[in-house]
PyMOL commands that place a pseudoatom at each C-alpha (Angstrom):
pseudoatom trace, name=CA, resn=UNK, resi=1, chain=A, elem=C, hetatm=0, pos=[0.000, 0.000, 0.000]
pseudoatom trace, name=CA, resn=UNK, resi=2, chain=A, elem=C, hetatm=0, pos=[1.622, 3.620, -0.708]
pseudoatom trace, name=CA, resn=UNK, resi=3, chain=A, elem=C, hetatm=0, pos=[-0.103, 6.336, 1.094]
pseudoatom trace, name=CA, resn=UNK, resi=4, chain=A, elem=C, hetatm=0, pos=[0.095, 9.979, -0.056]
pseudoatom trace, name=CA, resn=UNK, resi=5, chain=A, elem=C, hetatm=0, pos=[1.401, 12.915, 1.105]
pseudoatom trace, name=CA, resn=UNK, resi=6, chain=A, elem=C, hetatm=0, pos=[-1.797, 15.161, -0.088]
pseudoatom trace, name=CA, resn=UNK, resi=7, chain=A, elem=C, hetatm=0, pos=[-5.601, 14.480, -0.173]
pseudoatom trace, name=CA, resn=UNK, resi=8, chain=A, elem=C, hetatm=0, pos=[-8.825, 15.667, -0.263]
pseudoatom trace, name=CA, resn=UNK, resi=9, chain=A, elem=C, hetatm=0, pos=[-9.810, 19.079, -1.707]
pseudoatom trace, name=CA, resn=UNK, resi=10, chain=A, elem=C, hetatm=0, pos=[-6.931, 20.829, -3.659]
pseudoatom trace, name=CA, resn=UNK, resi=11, chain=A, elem=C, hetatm=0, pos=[-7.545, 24.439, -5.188]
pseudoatom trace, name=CA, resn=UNK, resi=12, chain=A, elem=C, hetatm=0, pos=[-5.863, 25.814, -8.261]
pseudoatom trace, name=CA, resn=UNK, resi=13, chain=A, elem=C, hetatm=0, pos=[-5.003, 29.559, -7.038]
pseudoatom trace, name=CA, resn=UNK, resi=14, chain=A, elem=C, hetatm=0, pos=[-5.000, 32.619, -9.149]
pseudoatom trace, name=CA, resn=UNK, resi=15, chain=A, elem=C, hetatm=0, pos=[-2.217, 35.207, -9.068]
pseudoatom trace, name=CA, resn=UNK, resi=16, chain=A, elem=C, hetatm=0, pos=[-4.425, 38.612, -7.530]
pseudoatom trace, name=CA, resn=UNK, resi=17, chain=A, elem=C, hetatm=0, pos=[-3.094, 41.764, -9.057]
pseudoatom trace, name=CA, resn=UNK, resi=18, chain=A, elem=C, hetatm=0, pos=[-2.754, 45.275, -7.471]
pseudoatom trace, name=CA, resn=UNK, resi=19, chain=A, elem=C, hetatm=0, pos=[-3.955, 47.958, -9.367]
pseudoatom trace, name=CA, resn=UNK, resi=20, chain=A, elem=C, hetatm=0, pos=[-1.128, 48.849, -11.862]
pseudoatom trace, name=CA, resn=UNK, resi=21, chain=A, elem=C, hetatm=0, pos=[-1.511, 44.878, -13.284]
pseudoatom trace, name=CA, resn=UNK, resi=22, chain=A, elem=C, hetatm=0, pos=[1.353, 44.054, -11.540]
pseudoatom trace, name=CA, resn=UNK, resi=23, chain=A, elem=C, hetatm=0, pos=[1.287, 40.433, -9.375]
pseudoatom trace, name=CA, resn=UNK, resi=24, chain=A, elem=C, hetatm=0, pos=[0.239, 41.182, -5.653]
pseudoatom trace, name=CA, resn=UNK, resi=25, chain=A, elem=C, hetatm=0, pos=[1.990, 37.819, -4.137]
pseudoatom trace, name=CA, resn=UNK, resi=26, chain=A, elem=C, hetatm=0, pos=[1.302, 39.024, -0.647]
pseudoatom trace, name=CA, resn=UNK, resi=27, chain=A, elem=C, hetatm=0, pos=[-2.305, 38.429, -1.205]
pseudoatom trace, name=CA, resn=UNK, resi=28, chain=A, elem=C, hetatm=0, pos=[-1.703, 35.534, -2.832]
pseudoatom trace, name=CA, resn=UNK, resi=29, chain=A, elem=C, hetatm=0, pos=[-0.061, 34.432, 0.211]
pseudoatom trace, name=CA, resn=UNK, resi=30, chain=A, elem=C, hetatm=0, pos=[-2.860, 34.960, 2.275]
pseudoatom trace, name=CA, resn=UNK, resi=31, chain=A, elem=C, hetatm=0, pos=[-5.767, 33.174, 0.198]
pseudoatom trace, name=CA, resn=UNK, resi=32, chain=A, elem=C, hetatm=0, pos=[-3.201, 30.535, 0.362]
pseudoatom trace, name=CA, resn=UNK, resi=33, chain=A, elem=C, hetatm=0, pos=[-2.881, 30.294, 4.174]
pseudoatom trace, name=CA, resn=UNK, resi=34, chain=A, elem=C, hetatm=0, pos=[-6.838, 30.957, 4.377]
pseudoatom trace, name=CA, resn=UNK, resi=35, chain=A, elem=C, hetatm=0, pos=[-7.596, 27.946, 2.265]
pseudoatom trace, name=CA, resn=UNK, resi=36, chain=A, elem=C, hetatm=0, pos=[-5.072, 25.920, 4.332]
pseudoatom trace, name=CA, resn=UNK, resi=37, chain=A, elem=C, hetatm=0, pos=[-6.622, 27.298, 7.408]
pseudoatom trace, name=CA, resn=UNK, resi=38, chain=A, elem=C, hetatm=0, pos=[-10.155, 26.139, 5.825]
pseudoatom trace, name=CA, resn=UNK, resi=39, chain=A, elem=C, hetatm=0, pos=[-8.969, 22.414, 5.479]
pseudoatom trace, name=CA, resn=UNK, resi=40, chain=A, elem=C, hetatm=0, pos=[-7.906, 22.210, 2.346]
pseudoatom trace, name=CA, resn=UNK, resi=41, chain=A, elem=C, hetatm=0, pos=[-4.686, 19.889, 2.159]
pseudoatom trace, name=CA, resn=UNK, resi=42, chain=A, elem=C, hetatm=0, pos=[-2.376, 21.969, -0.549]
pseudoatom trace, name=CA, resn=UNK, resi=43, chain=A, elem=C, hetatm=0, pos=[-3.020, 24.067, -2.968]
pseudoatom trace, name=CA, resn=UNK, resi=44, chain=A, elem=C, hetatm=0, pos=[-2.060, 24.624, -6.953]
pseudoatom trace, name=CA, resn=UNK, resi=45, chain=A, elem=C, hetatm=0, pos=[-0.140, 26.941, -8.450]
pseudoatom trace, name=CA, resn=UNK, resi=46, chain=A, elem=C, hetatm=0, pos=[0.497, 28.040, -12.065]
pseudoatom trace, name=CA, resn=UNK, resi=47, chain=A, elem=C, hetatm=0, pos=[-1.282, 24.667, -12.865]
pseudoatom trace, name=CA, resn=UNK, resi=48, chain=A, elem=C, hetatm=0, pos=[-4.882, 25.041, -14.469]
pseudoatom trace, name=CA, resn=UNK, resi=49, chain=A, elem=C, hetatm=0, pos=[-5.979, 28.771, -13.860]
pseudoatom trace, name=CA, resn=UNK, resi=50, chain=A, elem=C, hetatm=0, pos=[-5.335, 30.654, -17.043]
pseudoatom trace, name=CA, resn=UNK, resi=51, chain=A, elem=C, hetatm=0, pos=[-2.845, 33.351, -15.751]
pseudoatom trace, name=CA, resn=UNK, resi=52, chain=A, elem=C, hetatm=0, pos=[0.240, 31.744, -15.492]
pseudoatom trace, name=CA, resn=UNK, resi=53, chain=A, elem=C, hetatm=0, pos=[0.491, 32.434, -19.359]
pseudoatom trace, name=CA, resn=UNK, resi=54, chain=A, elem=C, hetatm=0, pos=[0.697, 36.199, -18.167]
pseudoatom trace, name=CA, resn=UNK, resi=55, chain=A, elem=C, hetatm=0, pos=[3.326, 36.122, -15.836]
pseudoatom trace, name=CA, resn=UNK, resi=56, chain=A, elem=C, hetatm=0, pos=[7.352, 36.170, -16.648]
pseudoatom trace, name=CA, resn=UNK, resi=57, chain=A, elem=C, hetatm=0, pos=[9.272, 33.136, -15.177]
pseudoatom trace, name=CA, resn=UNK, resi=58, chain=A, elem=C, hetatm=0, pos=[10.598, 35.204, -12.883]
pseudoatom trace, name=CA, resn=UNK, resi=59, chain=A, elem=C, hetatm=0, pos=[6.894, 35.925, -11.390]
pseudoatom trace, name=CA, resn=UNK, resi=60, chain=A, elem=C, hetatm=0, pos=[6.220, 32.380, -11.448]
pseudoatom trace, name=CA, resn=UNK, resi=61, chain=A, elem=C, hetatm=0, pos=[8.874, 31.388, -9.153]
pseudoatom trace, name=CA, resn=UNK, resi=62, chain=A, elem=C, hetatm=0, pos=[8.704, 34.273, -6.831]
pseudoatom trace, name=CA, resn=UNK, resi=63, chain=A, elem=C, hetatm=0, pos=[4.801, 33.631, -6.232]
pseudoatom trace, name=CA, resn=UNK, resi=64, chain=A, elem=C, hetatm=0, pos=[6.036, 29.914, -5.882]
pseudoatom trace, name=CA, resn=UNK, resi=65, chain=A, elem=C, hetatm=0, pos=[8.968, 30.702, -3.277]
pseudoatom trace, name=CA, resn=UNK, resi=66, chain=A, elem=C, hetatm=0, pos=[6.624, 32.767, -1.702]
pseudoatom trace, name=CA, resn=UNK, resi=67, chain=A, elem=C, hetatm=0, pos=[3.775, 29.908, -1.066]
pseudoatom trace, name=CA, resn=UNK, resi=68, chain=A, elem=C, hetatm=0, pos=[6.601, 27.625, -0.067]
pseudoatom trace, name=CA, resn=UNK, resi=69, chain=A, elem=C, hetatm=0, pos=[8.239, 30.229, 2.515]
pseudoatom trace, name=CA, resn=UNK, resi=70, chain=A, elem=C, hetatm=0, pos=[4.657, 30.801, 4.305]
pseudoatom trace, name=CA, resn=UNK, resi=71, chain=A, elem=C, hetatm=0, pos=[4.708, 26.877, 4.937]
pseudoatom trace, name=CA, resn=UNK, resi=72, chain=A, elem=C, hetatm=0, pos=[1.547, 26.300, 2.593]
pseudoatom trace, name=CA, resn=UNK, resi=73, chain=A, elem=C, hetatm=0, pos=[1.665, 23.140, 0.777]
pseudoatom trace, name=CA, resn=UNK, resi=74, chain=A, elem=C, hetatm=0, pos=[1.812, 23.604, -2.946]
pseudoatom trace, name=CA, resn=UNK, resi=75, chain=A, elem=C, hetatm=0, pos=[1.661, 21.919, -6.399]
pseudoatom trace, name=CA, resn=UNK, resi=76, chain=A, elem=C, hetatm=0, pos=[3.297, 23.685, -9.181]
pseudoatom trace, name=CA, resn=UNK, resi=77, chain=A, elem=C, hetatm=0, pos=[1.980, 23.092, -12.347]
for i in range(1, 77): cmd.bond("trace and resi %d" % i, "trace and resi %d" % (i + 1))
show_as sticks, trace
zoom trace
């Protein structure tokens, strides 16, 4: 038997923006710790939500170091 290191409910996670367009990761920090908070197991980033397209690889891996930094499980697609 192999057992899992995630279950249950996972959310995909959009990046929020601030007003000027530009990637506000410090609220994407906290929907992340709010859905942990709310049970879910992990969450997923730049997986299925359509805005990863948008951001530069550099934005990508700072929203991911970010979600990884505030202890909140994550799945990078």
């Amino acid at each position: 038997m192999t057992s899992s290191i995630f279950s249950g409910v996972i959310p995909a996670l959009m990046t929020p923006c601030k007003a000027d367009r530009s990637p506000d990761f410090d609220a994407l920090v906290k929907k992340g710790k709010a859905l942990i908070a709310a049970g879910m197991s992990a969450v997923v980033y730049c997986g299925s939500m359509g805005d990863w397209p948008l951001l530069s690889d550099a934005q990508r891996m700072e929203g991911v170091e970010r979600l990884v930094k505030a202890g909140i499980p994550v799945i990078v697609g």
